[in-house]
C-alpha positions in Angstrom: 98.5 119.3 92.4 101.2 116.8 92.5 105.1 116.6 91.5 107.7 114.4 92.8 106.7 111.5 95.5 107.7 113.5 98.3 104.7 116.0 98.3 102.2 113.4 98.0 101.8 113.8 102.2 101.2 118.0 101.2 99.0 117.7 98.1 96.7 115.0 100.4 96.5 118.1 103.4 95.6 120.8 100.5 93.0 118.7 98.6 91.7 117.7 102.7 91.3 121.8 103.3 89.7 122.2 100.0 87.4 119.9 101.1 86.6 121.0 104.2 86.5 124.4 103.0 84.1 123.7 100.5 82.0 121.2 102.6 81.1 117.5 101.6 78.8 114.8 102.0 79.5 111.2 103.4 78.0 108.0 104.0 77.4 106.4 107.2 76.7 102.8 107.5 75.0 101.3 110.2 74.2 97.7 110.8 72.3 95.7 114.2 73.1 92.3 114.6 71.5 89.5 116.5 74.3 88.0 118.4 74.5 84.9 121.3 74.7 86.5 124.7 76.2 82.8 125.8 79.1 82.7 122.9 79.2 86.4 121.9 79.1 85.2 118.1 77.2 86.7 115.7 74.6 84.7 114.2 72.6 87.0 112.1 72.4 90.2 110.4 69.2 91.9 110.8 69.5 95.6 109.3 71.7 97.7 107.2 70.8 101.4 107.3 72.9 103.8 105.1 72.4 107.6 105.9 74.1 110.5 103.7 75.1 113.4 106.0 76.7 116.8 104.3 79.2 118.2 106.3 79.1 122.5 105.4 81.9 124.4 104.4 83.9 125.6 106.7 84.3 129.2 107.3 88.1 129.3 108.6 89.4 126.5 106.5 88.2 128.7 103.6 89.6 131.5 105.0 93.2 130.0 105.7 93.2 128.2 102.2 92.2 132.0 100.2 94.9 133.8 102.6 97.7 131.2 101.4 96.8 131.3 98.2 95.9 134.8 97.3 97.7 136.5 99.5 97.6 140.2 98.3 93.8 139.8 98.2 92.8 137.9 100.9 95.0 139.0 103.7 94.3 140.3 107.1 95.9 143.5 106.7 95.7 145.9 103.3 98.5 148.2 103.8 97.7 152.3 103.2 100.1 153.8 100.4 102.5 155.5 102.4 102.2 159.0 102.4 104.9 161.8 102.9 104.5 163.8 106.4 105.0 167.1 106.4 105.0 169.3 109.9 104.8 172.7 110.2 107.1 174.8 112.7 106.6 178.3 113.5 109.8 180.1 113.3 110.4 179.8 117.5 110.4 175.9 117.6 112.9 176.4 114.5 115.8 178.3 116.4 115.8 175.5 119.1 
């Protein structure tokens, strides 16, 4: 991905759905703190917990990113090759 400056904004949404359609991990961190009830300050930091979580892909952003991108393989619709109709008249429904 990238180009000129101006797509910055579009390559950060497609390398977003890429992620999300592939799924990710993140880290969360948590911490308590002992704080004053009187002067609301806080006067000491008691525990720091950091917890992994994996966020799974994502059925329809993978979806919408294939359908973009491979269009003639992944879209909705696969078009029938068109076939020639023929109808046959009995000689009555001719002469009208």
């Amino acid at each position: 991905m990238g180009g000129k400056k101006s797509d910055a904004p579009i390559d950060r949404i497609e390398e977003a759905l890429l992620k999300r359609a592939l799924g990710f991990s993140v880290e969360e961190s948590v911490s308590e703190d002992i704080v004053d009830k009187k002067t609301g300050e806080t006067l000491e930091n008691t525990k720091r917990r950091v917890t992994r979580k994996e966020v799974p892909p994502d059925v329809r952003a993978l979806l919408f990113w294939l359908k973009n991108r491979r269009p003639g393989r992944w879209r909705d619709r696969i078009d029938a090759p068109e076939e020639k109709i023929t109808y046959d008249f009995d000689e009555d429904e001719m002469k009208l």
